[in-house]
N, C-alpha and C positions, 0 to 999 in steps of 0.2 A: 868388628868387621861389618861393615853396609850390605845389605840383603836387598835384592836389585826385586822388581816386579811392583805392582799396582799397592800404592798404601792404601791402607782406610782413610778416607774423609782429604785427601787429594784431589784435584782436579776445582773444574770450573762448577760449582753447585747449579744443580739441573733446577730448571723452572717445571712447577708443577701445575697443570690445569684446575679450576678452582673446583670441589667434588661437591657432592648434593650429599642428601643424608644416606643414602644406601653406599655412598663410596663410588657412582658411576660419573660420568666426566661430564655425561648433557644429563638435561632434566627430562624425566619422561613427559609424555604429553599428556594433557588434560583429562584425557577420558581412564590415564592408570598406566598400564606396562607398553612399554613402547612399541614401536606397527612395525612390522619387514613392508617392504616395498609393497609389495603388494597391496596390505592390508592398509596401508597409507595412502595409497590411488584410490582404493576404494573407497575411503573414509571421505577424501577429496567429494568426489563424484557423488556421494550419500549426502554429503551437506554438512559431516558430524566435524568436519577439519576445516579449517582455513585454510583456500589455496595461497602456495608459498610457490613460486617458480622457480627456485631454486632447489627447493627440496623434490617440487617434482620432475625436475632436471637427473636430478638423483637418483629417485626412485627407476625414472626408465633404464639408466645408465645401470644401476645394482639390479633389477627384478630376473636380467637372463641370467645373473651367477648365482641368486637364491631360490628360482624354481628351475628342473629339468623340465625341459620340451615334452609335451605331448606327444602321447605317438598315437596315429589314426590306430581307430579300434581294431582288433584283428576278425570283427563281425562284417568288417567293408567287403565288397563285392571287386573281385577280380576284372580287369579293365575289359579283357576280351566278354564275360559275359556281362558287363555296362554296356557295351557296344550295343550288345544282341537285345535287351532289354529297351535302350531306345529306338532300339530301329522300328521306322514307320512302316505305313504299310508301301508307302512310295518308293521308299526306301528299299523294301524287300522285292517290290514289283522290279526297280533296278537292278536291285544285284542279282536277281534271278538271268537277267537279260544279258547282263555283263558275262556270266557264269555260264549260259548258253552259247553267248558268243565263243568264249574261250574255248568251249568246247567243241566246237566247230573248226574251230581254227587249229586245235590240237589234232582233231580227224585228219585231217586237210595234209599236216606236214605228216602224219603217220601216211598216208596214203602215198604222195609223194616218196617217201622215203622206202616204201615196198615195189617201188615200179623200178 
């Protein structure tokens, strides 16, 4: 009776990539174990690699899925007191005047508003 599913040694035989002696499919690069992105840009940039544009096509394309984003220090300065920190003294003569006015003008509609 025929037994229906996947034979052994059936099918179209798969082409296999030629391997190096450790068994991996590309050859490491010259300097020993192979660079993630990163460490490939850098090498570029250091002098110790030969730029390839292709690879460093690559590298930019792979570097955002193998490091996470930075995240600003949590030692940064809160915008409102960034503000206060830059403010000049011009700046302070200003808003002093701005502040004054408003406050005048705040008087102005209370008084209005009592009569």
């Amino acid at each position: 009776m025929p037994r229906g599913g996947k034979r052994p040694g059936a099918g179209r035989p798969k082409k296999h990539p030629p391997t190096t002696v450790d068994g991996s499919a590309t050859p490491p690069p010259p300097g020993g174990e192979p660079y993630d992105a990163q460490s490939y840009l850098e090498a570029v940039v250091a002098g110790r690699e030969r730029p390839d544009q292709l690879r460093i096509a690559a590298a930019k394309a792979v570097i955002a899925y193998q490091r996470r984003r930075e995240r600003a220090p949590l030692t940064a300065v809160p915008p409102r007191q960034l503000a206060q920190i830059n403010m000049t003294q011009h700046d302070a003569e200003q808003h002093a005047v701005w502040i004054a006015r408003a406050d005048a003008i705040r008087q102005r509609i209370r008084d209005r508003e009592r009569k």
